[in-house]
Gaussian input, Z-matrix of N, CA and C with variables (Angstrom, degrees):
# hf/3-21g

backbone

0 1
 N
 C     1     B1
 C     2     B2     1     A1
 N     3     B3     2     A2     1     D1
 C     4     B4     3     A3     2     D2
 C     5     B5     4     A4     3     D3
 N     6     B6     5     A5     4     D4
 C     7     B7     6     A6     5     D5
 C     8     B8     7     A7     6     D6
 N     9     B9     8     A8     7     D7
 C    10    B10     9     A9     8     D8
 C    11    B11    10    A10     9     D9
 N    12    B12    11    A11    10    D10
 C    13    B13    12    A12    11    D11
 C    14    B14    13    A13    12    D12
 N    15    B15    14    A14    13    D13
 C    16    B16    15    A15    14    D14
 C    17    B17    16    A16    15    D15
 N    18    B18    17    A17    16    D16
 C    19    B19    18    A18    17    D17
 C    20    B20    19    A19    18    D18
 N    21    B21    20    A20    19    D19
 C    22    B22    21    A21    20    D20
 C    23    B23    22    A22    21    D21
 N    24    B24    23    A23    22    D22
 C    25    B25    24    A24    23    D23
 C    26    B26    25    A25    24    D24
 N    27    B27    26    A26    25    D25
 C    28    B28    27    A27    26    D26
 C    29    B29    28    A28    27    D27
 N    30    B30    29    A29    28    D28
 C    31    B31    30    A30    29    D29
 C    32    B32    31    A31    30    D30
 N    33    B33    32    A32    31    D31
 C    34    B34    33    A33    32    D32
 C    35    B35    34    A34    33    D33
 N    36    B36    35    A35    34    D34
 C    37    B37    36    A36    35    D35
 C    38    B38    37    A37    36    D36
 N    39    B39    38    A38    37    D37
 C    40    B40    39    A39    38    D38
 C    41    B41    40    A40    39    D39
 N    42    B42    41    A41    40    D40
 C    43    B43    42    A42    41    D41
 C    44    B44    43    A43    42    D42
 N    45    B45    44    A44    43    D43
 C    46    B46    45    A45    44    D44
 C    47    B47    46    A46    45    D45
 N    48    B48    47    A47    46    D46
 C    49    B49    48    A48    47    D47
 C    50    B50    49    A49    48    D48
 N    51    B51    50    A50    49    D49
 C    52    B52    51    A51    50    D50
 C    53    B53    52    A52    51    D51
 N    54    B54    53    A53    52    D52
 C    55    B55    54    A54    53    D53
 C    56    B56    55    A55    54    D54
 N    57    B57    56    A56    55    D55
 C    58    B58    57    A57    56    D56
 C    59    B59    58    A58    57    D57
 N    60    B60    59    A59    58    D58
 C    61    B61    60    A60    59    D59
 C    62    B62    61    A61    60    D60
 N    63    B63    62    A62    61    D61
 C    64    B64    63    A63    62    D62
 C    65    B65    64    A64    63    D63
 N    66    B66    65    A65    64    D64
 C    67    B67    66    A66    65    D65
 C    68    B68    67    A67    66    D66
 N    69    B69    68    A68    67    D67
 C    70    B70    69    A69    68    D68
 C    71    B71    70    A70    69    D69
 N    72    B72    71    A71    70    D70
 C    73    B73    72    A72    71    D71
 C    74    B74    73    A73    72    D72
 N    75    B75    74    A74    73    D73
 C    76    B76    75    A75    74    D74
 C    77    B77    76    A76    75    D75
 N    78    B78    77    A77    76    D76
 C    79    B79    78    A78    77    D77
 C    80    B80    79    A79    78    D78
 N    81    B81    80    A80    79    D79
 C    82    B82    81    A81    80    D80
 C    83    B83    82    A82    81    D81
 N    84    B84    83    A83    82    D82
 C    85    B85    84    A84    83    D83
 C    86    B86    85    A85    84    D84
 N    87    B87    86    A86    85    D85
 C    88    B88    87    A87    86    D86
 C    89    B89    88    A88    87    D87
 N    90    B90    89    A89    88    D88
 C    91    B91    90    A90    89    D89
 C    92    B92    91    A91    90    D90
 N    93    B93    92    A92    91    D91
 C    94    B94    93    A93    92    D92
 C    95    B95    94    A94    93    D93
 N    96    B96    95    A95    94    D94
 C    97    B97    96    A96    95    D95
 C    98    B98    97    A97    96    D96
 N    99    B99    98    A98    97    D97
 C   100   B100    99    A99    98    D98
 C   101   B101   100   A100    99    D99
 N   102   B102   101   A101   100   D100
 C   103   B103   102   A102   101   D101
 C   104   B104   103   A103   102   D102
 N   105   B105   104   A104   103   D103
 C   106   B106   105   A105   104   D104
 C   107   B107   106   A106   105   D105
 N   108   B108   107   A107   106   D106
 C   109   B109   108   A108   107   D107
 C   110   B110   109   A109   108   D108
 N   111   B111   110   A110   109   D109
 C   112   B112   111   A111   110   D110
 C   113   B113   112   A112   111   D111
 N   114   B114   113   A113   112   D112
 C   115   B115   114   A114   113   D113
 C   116   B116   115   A115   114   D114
 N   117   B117   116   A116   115   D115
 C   118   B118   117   A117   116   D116
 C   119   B119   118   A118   117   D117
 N   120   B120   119   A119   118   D118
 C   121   B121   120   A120   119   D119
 C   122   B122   121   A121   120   D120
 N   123   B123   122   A122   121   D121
 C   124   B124   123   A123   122   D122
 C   125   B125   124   A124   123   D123
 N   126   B126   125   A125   124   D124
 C   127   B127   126   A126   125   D125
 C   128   B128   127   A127   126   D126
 N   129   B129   128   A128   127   D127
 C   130   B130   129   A129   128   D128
 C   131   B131   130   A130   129   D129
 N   132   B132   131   A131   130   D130
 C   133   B133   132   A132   131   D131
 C   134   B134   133   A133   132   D132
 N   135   B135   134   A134   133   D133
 C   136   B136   135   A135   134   D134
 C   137   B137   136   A136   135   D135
 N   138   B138   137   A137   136   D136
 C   139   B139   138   A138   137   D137
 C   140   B140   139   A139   138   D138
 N   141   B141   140   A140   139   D139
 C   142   B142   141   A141   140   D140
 C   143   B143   142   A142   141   D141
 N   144   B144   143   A143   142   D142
 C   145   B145   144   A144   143   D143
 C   146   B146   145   A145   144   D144
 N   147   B147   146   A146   145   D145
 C   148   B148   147   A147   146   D146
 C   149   B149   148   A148   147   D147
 N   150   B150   149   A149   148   D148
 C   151   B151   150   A150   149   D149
 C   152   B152   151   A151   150   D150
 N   153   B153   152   A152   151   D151
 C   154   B154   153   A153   152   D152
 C   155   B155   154   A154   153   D153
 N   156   B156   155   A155   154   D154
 C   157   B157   156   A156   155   D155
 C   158   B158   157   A157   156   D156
 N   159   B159   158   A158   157   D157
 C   160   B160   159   A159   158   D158
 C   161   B161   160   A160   159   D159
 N   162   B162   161   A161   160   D160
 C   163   B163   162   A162   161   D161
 C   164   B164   163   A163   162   D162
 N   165   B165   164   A164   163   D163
 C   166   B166   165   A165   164   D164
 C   167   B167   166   A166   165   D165
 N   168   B168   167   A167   166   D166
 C   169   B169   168   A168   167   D167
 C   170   B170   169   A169   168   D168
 N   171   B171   170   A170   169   D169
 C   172   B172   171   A171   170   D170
 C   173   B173   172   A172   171   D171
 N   174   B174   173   A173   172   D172
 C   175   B175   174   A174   173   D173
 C   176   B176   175   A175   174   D174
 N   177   B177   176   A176   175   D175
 C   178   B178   177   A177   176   D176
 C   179   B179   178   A178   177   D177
 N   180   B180   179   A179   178   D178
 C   181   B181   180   A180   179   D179
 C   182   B182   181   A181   180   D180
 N   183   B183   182   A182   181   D181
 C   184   B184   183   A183   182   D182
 C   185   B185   184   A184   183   D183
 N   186   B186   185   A185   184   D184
 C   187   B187   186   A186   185   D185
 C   188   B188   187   A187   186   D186
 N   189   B189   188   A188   187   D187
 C   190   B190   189   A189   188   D188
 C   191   B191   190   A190   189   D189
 N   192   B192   191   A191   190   D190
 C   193   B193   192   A192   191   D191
 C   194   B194   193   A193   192   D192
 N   195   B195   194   A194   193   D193
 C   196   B196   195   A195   194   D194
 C   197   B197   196   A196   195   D195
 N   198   B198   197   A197   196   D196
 C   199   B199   198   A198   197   D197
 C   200   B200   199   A199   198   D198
 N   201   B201   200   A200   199   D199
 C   202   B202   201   A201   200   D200
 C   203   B203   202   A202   201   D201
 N   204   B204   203   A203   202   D202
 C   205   B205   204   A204   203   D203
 C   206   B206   205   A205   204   D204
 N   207   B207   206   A206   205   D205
 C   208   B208   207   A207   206   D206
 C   209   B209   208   A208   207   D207
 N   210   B210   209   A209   208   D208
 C   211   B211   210   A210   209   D209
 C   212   B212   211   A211   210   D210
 N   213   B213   212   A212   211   D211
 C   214   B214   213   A213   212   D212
 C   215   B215   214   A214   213   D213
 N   216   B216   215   A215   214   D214
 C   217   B217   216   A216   215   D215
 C   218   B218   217   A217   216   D216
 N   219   B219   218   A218   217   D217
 C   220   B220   219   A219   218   D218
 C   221   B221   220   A220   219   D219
 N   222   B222   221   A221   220   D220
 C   223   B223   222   A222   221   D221
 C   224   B224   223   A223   222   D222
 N   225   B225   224   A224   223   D223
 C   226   B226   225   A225   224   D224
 C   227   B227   226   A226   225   D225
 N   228   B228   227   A227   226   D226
 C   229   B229   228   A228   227   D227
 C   230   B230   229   A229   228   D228
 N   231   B231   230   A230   229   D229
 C   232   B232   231   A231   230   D230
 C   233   B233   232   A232   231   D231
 N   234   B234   233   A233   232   D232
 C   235   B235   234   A234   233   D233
 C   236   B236   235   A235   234   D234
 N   237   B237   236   A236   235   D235
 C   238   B238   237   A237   236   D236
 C   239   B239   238   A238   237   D237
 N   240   B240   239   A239   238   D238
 C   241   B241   240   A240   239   D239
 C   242   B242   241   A241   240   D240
 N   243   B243   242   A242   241   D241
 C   244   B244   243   A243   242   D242
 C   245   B245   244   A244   243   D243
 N   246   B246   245   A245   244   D244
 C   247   B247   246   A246   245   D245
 C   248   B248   247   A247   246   D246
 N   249   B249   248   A248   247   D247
 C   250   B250   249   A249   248   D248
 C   251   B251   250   A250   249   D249
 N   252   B252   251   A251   250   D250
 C   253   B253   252   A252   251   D251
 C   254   B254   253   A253   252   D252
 N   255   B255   254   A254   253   D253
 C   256   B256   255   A255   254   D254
 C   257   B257   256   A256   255   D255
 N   258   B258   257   A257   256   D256
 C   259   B259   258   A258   257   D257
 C   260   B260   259   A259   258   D258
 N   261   B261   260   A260   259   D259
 C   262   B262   261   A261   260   D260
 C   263   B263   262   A262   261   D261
 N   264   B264   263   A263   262   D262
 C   265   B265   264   A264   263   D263
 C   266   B266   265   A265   264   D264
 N   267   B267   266   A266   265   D265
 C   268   B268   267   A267   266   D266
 C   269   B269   268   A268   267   D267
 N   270   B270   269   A269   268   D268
 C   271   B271   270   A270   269   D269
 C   272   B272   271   A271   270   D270
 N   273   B273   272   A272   271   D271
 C   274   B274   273   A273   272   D272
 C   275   B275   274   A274   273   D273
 N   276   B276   275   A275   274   D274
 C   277   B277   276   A276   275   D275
 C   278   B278   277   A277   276   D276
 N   279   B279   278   A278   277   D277
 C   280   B280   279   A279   278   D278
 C   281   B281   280   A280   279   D279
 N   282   B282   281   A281   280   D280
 C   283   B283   282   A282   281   D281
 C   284   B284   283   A283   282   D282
 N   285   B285   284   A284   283   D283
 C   286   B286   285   A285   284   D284
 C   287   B287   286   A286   285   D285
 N   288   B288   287   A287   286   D286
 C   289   B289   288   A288   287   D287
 C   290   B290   289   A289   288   D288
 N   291   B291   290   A290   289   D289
 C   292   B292   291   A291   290   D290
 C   293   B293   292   A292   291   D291
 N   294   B294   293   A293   292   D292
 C   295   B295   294   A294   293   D293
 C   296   B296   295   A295   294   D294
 N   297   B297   296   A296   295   D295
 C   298   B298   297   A297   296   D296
 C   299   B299   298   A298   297   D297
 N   300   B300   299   A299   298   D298
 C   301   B301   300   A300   299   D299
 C   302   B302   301   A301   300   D300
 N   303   B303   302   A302   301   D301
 C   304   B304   303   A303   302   D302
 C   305   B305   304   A304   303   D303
 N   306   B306   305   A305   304   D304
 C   307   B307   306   A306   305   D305
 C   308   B308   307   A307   306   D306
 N   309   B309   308   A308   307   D307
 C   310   B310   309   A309   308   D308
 C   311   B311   310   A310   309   D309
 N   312   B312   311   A311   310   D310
 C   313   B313   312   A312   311   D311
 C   314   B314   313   A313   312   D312
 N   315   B315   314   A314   313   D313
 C   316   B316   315   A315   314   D314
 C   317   B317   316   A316   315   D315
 N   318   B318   317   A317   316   D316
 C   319   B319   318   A318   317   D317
 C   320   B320   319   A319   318   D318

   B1=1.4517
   B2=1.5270
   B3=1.0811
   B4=1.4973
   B5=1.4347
   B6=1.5922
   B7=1.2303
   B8=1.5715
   B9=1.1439
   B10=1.1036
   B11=1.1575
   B12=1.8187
   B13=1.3077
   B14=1.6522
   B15=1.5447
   B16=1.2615
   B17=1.3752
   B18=1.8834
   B19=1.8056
   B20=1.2574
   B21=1.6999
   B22=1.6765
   B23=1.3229
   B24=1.1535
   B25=1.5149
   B26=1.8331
   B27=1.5721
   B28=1.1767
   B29=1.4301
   B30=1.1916
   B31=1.3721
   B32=1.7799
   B33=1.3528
   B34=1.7371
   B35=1.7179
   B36=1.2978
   B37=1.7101
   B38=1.4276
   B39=1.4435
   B40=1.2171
   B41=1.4212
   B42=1.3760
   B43=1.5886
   B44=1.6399
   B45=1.6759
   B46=1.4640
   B47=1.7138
   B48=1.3928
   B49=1.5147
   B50=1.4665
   B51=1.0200
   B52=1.3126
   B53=1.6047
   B54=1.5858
   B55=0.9047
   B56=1.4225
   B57=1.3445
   B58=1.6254
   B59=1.5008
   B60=1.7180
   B61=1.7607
   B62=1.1109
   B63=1.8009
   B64=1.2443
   B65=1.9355
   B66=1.4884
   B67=1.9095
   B68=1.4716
   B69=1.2579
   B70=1.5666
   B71=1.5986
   B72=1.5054
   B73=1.5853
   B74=1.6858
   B75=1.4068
   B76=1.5774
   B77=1.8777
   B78=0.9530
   B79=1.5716
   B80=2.0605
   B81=1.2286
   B82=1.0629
   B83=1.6462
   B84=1.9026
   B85=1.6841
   B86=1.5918
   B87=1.2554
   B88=2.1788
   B89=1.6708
   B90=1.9173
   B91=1.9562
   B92=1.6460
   B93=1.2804
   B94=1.5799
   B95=1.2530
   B96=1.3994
   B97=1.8403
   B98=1.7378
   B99=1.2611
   B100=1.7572
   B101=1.6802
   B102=1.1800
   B103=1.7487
   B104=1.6615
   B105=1.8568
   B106=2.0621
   B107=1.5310
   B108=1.6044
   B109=1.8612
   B110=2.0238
   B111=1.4337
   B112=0.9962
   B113=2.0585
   B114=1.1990
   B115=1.4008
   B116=1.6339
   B117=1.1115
   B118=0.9531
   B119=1.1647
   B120=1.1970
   B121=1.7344
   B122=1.4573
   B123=1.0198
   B124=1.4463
   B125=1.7181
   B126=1.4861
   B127=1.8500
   B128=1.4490
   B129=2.1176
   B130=0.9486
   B131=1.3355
   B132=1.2190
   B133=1.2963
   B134=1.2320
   B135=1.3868
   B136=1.9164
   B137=1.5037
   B138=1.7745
   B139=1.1200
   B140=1.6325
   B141=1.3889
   B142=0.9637
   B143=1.5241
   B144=1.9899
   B145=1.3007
   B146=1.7353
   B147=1.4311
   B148=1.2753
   B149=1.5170
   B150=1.6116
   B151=1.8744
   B152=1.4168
   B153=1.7945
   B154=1.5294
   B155=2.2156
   B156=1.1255
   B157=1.3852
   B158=1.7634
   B159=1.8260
   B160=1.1454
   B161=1.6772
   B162=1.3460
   B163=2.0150
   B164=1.7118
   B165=1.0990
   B166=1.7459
   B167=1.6958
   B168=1.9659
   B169=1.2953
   B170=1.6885
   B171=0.7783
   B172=1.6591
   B173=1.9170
   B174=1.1383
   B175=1.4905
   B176=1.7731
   B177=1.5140
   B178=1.2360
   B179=1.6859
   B180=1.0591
   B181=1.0106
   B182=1.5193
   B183=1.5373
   B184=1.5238
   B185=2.0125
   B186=1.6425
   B187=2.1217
   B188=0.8176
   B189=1.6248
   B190=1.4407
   B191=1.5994
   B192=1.1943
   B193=1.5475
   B194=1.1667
   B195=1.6457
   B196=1.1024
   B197=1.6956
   B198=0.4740
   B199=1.9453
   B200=1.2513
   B201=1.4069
   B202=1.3296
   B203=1.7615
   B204=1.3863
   B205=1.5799
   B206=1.4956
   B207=1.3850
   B208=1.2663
   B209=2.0298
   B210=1.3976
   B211=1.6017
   B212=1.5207
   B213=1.4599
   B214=1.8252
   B215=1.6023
   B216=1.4747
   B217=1.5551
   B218=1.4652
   B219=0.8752
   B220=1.5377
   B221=1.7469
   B222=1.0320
   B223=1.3538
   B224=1.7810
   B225=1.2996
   B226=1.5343
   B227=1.6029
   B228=1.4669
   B229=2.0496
   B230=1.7489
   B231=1.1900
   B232=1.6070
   B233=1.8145
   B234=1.3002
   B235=1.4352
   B236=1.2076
   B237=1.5564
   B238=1.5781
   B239=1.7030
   B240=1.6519
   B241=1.5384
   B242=1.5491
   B243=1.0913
   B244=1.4187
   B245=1.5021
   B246=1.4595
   B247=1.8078
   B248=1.1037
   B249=1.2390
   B250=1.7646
   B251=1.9404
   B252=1.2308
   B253=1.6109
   B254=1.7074
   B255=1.0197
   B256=1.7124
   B257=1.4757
   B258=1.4673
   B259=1.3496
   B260=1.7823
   B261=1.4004
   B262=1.3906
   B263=1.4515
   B264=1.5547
   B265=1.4081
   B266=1.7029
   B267=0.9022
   B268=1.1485
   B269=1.5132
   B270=1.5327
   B271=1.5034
   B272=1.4037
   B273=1.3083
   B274=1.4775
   B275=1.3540
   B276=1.5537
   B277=1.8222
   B278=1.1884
   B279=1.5038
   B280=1.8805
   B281=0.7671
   B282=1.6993
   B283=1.5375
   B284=1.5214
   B285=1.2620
   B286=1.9039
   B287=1.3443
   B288=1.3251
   B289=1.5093
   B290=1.5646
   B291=1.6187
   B292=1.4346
   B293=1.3764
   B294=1.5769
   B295=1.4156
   B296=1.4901
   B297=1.2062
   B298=2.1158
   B299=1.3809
   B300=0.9630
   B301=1.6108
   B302=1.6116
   B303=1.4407
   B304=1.4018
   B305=1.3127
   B306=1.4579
   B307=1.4578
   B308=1.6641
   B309=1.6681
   B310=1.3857
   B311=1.3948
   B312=1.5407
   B313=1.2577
   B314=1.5292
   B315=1.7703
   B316=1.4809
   B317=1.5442
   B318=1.3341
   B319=1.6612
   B320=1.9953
   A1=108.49
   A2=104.69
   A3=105.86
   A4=114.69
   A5=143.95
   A6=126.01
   A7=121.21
   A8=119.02
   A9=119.07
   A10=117.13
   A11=110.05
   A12=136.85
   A13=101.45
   A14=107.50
   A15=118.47
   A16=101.93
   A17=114.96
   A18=88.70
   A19=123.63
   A20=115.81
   A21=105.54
   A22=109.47
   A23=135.24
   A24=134.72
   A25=109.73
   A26=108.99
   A27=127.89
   A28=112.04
   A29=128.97
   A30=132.42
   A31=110.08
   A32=96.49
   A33=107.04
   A34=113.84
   A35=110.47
   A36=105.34
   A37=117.09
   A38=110.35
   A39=132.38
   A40=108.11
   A41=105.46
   A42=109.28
   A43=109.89
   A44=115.81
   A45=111.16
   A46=110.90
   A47=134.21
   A48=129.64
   A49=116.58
   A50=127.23
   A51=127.42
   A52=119.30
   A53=134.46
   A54=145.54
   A55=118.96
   A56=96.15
   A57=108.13
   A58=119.07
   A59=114.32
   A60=92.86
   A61=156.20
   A62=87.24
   A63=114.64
   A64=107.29
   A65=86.09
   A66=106.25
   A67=97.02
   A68=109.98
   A69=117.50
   A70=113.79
   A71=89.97
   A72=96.90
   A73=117.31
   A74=100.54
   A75=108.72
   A76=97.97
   A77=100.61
   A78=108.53
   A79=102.17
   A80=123.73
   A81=120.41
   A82=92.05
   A83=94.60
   A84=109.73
   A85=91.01
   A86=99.78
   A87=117.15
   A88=101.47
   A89=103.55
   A90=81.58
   A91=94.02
   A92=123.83
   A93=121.27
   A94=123.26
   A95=86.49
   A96=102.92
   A97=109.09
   A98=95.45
   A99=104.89
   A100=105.46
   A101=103.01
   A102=110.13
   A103=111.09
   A104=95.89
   A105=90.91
   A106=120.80
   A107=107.91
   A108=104.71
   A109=88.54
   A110=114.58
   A111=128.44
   A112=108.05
   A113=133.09
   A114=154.73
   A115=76.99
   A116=144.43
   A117=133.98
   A118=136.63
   A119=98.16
   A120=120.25
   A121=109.42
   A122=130.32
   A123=129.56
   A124=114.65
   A125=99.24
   A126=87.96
   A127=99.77
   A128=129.35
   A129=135.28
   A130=99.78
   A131=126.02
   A132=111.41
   A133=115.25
   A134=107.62
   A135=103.12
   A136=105.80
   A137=130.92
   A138=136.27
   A139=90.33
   A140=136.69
   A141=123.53
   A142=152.73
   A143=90.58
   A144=95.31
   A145=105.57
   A146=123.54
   A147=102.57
   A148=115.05
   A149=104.02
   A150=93.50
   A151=101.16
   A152=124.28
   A153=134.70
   A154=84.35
   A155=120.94
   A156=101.88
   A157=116.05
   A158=98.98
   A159=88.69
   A160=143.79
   A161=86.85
   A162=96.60
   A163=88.26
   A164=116.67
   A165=124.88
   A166=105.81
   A167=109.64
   A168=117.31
   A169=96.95
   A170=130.08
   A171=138.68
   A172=103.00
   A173=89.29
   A174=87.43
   A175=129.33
   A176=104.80
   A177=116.27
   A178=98.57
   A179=133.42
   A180=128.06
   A181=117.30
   A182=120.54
   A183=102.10
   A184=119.69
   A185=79.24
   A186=81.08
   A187=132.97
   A188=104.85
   A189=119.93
   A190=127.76
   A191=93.87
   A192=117.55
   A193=94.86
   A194=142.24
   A195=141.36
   A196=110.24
   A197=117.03
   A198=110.80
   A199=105.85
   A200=125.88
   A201=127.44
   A202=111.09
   A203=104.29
   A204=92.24
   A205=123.92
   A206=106.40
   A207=124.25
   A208=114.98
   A209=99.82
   A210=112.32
   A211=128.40
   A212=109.16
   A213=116.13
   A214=89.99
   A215=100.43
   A216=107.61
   A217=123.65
   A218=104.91
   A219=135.79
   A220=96.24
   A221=109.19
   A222=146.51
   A223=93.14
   A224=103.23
   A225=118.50
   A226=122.87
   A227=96.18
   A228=107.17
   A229=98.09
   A230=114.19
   A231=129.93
   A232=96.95
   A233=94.55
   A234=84.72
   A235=128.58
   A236=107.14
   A237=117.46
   A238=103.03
   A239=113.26
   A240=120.71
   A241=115.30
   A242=135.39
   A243=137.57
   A244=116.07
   A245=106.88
   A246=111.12
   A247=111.75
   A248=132.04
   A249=116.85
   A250=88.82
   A251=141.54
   A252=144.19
   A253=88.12
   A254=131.90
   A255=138.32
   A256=100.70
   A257=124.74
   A258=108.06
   A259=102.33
   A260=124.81
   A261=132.72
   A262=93.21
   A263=121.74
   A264=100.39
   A265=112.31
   A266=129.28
   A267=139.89
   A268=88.82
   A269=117.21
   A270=103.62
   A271=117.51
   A272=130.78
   A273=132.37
   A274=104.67
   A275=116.89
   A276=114.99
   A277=129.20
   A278=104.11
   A279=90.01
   A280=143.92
   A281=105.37
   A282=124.26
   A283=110.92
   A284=125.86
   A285=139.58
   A286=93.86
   A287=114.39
   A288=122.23
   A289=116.49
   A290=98.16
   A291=76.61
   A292=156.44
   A293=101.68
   A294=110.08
   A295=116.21
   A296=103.32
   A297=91.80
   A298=90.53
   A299=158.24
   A300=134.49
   A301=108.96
   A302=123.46
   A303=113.49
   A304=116.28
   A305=143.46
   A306=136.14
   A307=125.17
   A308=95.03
   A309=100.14
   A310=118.99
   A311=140.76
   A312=171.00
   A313=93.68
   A314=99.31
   A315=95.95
   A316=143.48
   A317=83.54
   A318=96.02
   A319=101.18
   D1=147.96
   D2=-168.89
   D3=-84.56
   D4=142.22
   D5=178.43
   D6=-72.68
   D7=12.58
   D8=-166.80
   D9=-83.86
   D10=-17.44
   D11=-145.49
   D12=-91.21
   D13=-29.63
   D14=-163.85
   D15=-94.49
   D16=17.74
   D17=173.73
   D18=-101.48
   D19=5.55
   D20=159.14
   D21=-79.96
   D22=-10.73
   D23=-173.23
   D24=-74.74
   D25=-49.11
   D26=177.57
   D27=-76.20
   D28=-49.54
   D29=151.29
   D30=-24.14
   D31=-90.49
   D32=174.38
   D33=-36.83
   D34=-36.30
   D35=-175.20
   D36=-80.45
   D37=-24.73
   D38=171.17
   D39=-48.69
   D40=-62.58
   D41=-157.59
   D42=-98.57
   D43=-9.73
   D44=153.05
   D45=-71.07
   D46=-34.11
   D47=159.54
   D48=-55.96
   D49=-43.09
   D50=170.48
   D51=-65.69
   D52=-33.82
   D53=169.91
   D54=-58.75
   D55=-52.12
   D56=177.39
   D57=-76.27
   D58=-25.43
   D59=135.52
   D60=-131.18
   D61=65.48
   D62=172.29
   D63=-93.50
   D64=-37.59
   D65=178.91
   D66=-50.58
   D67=-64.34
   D68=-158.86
   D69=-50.06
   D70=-45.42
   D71=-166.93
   D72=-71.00
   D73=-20.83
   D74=-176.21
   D75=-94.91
   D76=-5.65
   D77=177.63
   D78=63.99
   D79=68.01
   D80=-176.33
   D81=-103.90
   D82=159.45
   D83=-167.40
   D84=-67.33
   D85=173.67
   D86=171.36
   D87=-46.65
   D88=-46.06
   D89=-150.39
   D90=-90.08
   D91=-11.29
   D92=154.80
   D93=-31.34
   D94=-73.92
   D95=-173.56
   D96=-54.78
   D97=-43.18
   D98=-167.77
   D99=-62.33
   D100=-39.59
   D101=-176.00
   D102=-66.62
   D103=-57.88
   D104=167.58
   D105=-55.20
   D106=-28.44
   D107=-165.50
   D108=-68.43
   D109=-63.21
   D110=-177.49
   D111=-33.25
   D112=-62.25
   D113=-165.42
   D114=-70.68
   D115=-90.80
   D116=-146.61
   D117=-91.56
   D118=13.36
   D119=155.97
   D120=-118.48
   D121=8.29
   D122=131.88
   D123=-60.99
   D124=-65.59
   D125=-152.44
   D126=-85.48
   D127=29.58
   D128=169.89
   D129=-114.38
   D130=3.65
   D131=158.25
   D132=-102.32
   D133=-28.51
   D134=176.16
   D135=-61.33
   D136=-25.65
   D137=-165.69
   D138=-80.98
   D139=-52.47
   D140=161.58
   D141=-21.52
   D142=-52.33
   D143=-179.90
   D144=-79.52
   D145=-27.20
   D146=-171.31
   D147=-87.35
   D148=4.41
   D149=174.56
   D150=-84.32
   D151=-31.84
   D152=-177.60
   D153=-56.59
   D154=-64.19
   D155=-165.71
   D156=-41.44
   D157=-62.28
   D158=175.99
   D159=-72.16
   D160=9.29
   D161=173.19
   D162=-83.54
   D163=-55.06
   D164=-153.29
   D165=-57.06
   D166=-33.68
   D167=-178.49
   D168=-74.41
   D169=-59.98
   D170=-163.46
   D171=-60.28
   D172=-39.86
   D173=172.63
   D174=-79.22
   D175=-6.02
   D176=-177.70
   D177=-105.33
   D178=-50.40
   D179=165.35
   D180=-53.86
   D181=-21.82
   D182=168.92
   D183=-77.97
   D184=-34.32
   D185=159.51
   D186=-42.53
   D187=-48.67
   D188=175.90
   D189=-46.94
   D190=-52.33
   D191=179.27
   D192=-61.98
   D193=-76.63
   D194=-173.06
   D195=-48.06
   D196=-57.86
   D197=176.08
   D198=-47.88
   D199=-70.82
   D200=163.00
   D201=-16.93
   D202=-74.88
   D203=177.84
   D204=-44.34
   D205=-58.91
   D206=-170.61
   D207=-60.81
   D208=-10.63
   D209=150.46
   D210=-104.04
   D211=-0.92
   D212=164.90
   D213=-70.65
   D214=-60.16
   D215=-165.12
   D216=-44.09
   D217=-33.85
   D218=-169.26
   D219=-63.84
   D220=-73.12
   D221=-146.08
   D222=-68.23
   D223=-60.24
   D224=171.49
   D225=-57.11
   D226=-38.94
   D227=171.34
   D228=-59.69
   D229=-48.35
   D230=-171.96
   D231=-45.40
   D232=-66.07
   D233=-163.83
   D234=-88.84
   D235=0.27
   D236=170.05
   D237=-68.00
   D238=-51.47
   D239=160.58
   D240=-37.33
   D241=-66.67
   D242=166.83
   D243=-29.35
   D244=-79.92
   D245=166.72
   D246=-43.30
   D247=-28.49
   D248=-161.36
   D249=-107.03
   D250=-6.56
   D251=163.01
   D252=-80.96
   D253=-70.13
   D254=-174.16
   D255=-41.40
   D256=-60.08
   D257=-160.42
   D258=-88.06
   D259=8.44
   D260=-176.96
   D261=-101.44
   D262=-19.28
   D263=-179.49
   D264=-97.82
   D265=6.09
   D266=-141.60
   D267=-124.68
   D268=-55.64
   D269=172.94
   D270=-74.59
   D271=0.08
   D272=177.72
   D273=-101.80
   D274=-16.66
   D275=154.78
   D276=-79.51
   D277=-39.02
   D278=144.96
   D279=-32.19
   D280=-74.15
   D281=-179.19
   D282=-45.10
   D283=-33.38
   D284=177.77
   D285=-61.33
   D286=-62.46
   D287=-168.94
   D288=-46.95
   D289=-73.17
   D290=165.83
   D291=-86.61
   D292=4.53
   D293=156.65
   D294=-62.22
   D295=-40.54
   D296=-179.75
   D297=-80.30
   D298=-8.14
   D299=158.42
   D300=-67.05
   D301=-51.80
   D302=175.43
   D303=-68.31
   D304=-36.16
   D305=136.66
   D306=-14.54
   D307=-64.42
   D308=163.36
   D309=-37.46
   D310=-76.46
   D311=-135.88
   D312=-68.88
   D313=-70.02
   D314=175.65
   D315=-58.07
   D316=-4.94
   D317=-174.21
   D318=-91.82

């Protein structure tokens, strides 16, 4: 599982620990405290889930990009290989060439 998954959870746990001593310290009654711990570990997990979206988008789009490169690259090794077989065949058709011309000659 990915850790990424766990940051509305940690988010939300964060700020129900923090809430509760915030309760304590102001000395608020049970259904006080219970209602802020509750409220604010709700809308710290919704704050959660949409920073987990936007880490998860930013991080897919950096894959993206990277694959992308890593198929320019690709693509470019390919045809540097190609030109450099092309211009190796071309001097070994020479070299044929004019050996059967000096073959030729001597004959």
């Amino acid at each position: 599982m990915k850790r990424r998954n766990f940051i509305p959870l940690i988010v939300m746990l964060m700020a129900g620990f923090i809430s509760s001593l915030i309760s304590i310290t102001k000395q608020y009654n049970v259904t006080r405290s219970m209602i802020v711990i509750f409220v604010s570990m709700f809308l710290f997990y919704i704050i959660g889930l949409v920073a987990r979206g936007i880490i998860n988008s930013n991080v897919k789009q950096m894959e993206e990009r990277e694959a992308e490169r890593l198929r320019i690259e690709e693509e470019k090794r390919l045809e540097e290989e190609a030109m450099a077989a092309l211009l190796a065949e071309e001097e070994n058709g020479e070299e044929t060439g004019t050996r059967a011309a000096e073959d030729m000659q001597i004959v």
